[in-house]
N, CA, C and O atoms as a GROMACS GRO file, in nm:
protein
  276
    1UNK      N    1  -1.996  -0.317   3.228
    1UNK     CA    2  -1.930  -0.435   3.175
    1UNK      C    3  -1.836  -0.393   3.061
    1UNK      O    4  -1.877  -0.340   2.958
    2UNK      N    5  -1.648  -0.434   3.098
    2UNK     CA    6  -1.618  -0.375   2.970
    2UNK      C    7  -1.596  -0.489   2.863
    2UNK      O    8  -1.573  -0.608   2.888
    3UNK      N    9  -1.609  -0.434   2.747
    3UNK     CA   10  -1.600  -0.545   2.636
    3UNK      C   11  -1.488  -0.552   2.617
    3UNK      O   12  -1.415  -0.469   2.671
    4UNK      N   13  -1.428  -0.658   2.530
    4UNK     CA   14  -1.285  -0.720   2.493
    4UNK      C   15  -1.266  -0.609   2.408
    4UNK      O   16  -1.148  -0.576   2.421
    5UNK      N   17  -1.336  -0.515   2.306
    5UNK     CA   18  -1.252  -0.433   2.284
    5UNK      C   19  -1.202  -0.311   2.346
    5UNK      O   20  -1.142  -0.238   2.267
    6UNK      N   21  -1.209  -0.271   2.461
    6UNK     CA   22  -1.211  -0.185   2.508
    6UNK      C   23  -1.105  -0.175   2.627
    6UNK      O   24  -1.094  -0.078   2.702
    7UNK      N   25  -1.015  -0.312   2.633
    7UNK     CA   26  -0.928  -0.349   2.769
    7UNK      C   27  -0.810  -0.245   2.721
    7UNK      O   28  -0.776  -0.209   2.608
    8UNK      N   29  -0.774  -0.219   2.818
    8UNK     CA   30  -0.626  -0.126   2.779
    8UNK      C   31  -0.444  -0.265   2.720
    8UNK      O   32  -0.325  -0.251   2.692
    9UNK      N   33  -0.520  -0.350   2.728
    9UNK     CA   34  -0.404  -0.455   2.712
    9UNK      C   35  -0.434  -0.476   2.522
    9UNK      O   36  -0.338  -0.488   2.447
   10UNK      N   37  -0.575  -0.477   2.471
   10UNK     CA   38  -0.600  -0.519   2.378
   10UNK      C   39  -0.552  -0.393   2.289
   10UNK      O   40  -0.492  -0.417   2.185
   11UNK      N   41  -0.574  -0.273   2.322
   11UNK     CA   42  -0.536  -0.172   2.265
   11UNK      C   43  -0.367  -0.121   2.234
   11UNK      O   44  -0.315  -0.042   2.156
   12UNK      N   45  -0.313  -0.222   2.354
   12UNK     CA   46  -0.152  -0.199   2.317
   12UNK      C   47  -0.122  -0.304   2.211
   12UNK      O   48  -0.027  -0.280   2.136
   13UNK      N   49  -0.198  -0.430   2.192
   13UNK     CA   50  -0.193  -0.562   2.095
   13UNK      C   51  -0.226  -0.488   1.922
   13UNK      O   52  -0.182  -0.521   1.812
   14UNK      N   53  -0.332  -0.368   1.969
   14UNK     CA   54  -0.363  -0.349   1.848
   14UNK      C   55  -0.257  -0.217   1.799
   14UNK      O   56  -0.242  -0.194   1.679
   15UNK      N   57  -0.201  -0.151   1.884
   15UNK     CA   58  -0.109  -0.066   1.846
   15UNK      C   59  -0.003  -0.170   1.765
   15UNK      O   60   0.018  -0.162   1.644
   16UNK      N   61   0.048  -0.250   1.839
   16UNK     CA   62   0.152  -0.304   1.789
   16UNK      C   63   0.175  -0.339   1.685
   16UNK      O   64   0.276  -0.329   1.616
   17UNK      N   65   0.030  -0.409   1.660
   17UNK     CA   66   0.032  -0.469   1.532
   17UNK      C   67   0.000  -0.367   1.375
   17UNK      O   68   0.005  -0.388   1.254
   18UNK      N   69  -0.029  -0.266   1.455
   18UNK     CA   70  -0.049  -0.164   1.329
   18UNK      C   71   0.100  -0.142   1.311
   18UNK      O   72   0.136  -0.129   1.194
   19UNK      N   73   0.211  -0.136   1.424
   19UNK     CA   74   0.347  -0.085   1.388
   19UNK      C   75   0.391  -0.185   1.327
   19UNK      O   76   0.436  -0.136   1.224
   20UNK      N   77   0.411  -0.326   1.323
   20UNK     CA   78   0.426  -0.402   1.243
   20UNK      C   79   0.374  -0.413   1.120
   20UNK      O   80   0.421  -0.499   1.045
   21UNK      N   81   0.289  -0.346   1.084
   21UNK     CA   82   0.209  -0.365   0.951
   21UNK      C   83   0.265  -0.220   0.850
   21UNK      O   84   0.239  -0.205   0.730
   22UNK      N   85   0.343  -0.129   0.933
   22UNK     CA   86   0.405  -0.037   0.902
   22UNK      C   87   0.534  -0.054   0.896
   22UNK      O   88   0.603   0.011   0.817
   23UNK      N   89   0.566  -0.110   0.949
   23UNK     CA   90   0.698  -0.184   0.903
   23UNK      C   91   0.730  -0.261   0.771
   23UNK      O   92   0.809  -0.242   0.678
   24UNK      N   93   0.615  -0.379   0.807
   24UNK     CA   94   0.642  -0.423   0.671
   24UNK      C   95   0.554  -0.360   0.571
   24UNK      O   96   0.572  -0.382   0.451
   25UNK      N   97   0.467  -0.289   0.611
   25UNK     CA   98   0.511  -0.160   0.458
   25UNK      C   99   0.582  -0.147   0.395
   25UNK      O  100   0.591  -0.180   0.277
   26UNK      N  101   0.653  -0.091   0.465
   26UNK     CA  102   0.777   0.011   0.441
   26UNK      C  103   0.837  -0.113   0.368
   26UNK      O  104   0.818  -0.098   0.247
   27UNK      N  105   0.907  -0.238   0.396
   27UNK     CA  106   0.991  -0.323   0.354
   27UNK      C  107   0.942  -0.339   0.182
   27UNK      O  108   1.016  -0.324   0.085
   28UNK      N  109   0.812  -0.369   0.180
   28UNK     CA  110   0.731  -0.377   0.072
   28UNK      C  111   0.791  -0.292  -0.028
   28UNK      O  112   0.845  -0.328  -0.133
   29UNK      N  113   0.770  -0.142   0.031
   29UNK     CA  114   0.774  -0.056  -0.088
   29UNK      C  115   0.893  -0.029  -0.118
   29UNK      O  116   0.916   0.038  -0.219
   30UNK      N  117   0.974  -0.065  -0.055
   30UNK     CA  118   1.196  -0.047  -0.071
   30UNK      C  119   1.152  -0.153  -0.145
   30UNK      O  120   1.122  -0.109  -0.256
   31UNK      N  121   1.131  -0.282  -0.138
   31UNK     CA  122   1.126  -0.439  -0.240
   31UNK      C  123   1.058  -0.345  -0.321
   31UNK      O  124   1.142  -0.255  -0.318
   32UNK      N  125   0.976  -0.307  -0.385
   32UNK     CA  126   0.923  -0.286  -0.519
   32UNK      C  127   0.983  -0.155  -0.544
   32UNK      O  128   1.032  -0.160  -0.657
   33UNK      N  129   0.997  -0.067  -0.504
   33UNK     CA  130   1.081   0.053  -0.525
   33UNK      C  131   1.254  -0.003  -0.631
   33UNK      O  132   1.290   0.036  -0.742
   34UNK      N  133   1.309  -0.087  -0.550
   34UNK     CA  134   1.417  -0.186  -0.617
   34UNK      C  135   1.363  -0.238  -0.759
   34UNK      O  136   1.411  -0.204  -0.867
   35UNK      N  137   1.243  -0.335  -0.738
   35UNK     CA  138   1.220  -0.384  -0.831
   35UNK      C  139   1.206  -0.269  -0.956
   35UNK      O  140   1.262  -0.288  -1.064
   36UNK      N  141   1.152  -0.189  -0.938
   36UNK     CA  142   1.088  -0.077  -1.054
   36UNK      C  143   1.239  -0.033  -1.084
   36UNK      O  144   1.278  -0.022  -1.200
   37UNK      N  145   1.309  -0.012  -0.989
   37UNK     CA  146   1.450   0.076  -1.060
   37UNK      C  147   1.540  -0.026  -1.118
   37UNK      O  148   1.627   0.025  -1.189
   38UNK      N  149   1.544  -0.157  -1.109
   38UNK     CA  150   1.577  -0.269  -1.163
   38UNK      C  151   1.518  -0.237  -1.330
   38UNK      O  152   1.589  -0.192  -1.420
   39UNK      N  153   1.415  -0.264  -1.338
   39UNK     CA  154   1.367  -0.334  -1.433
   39UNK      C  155   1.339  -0.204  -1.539
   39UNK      O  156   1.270  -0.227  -1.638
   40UNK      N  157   1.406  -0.036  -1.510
   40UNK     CA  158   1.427   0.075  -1.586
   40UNK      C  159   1.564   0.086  -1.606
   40UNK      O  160   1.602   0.147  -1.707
   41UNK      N  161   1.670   0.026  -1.506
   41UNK     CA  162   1.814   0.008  -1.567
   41UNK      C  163   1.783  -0.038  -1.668
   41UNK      O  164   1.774   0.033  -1.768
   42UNK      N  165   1.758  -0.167  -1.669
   42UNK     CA  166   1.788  -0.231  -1.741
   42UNK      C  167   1.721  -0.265  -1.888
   42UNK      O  168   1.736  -0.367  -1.955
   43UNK      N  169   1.639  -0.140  -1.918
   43UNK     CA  170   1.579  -0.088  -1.993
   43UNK      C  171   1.459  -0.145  -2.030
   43UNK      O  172   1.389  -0.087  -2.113
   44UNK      N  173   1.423  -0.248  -1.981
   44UNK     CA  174   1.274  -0.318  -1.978
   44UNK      C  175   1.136  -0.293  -2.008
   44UNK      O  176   1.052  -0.340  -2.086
   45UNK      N  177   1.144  -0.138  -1.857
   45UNK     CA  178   1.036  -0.058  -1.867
   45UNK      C  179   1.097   0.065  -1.873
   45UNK      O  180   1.218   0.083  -1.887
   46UNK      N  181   0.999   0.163  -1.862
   46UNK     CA  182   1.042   0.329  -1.861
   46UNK      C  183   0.941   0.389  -1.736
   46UNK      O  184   0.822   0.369  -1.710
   47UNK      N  185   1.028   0.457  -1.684
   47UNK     CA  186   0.914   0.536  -1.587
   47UNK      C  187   0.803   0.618  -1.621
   47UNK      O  188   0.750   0.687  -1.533
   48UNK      N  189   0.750   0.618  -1.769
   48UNK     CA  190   0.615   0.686  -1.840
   48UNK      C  191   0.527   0.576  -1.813
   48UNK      O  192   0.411   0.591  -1.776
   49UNK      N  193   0.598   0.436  -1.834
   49UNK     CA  194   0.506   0.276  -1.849
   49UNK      C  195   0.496   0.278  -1.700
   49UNK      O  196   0.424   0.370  -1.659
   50UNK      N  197   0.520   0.245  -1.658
   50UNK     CA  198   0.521   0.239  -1.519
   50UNK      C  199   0.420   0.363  -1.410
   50UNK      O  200   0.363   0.351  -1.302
   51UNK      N  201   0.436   0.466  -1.498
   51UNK     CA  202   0.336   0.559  -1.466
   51UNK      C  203   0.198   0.538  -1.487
   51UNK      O  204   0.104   0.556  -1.410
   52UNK      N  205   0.201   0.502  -1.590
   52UNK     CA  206   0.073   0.495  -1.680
   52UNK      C  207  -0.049   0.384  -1.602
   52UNK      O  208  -0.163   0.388  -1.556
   53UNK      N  209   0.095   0.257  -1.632
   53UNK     CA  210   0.026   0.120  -1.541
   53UNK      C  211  -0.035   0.217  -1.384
   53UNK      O  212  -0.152   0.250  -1.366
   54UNK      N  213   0.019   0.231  -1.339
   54UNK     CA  214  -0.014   0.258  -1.203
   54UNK      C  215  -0.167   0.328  -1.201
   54UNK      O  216  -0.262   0.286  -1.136
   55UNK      N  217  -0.167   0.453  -1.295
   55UNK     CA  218  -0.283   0.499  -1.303
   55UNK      C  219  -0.400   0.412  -1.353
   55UNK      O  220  -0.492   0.376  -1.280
   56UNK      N  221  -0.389   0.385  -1.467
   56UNK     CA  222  -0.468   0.286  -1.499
   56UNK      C  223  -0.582   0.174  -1.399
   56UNK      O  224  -0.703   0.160  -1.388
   57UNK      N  225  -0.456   0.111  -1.342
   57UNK     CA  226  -0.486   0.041  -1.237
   57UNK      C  227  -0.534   0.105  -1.063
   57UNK      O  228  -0.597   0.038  -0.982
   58UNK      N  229  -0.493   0.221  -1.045
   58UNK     CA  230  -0.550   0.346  -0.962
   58UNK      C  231  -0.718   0.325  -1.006
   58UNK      O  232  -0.804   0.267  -0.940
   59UNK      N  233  -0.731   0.389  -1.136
   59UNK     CA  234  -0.844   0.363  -1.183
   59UNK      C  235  -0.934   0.299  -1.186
   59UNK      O  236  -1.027   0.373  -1.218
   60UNK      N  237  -0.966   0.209  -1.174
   60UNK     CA  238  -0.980   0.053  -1.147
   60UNK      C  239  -1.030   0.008  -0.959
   60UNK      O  240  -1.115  -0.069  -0.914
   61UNK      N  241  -0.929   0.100  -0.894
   61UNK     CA  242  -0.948   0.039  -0.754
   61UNK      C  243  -1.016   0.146  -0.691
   61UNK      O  244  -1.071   0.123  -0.583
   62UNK      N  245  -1.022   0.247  -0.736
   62UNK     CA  246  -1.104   0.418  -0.713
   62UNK      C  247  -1.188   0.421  -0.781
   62UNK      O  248  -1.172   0.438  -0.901
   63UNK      N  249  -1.341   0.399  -0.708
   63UNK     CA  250  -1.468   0.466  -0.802
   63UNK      C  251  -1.493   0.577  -0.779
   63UNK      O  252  -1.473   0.636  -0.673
   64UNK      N  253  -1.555   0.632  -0.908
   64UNK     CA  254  -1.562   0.815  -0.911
   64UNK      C  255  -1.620   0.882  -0.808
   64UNK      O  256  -1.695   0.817  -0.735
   65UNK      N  257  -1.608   0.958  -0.792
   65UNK     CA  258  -1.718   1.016  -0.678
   65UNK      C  259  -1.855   1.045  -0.726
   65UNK      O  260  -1.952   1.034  -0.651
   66UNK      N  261  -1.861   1.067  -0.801
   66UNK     CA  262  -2.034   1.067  -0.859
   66UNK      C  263  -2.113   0.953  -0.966
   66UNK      O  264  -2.059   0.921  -1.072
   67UNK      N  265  -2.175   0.927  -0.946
   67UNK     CA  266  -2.232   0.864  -1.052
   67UNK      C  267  -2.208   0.862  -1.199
   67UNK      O  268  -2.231   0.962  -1.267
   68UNK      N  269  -2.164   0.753  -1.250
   68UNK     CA  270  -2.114   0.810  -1.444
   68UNK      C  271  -2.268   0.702  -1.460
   68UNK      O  272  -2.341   0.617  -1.408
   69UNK      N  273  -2.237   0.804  -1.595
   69UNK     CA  274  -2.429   0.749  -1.683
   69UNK      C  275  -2.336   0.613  -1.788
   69UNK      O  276  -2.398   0.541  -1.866
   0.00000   0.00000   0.00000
C-alpha cells in the first residue's frame, strides 16, 4: 500500500515548492541586502552595528552545544 507520501506526483509538488521557497529567498535577501546598504549610505548604521546585531541575535537563536552551568 503506497502512502500519500511516497507518490511520485507528490514528490514533484514537494520539489517545487522547495524551488519556490528558494526563490523567494533569494528575493528576501537582495530586499534586505538593499535595505542594510541603504541605511549605511546614509549613515544611520555602520557595518560593525549591523555586525554585532546579527551576532547577538545568532546568539539567541543557536543554543550551545553543551550544557552551560
Amino acid at each position: 500500500m503506497d502512502s500519500y507520501y511516497s507518490t511520485p506526483m507528490n514528490e514533484v509538488n514537494v520539489l517545487a515548492k522547495l524551488a519556490d521557497m528558494k526563490e523567494e529567498h533569494y528575493h528576501q535577501l537582495v530586499t534586505l541586502s538593499a535595505i542594510m546598504e541603504l541605511l549605511i549610505d546614509k549613515g544611520i548604521l555602520t557595518r560593525e552595528e549591523i555586525e554585532k546585531k546579527a551576532l547577538e541575535i545568532d546568539g539567541f537563536l543557536t543554543p550551545p552545544p553543551y550544557p552551560t552551568v
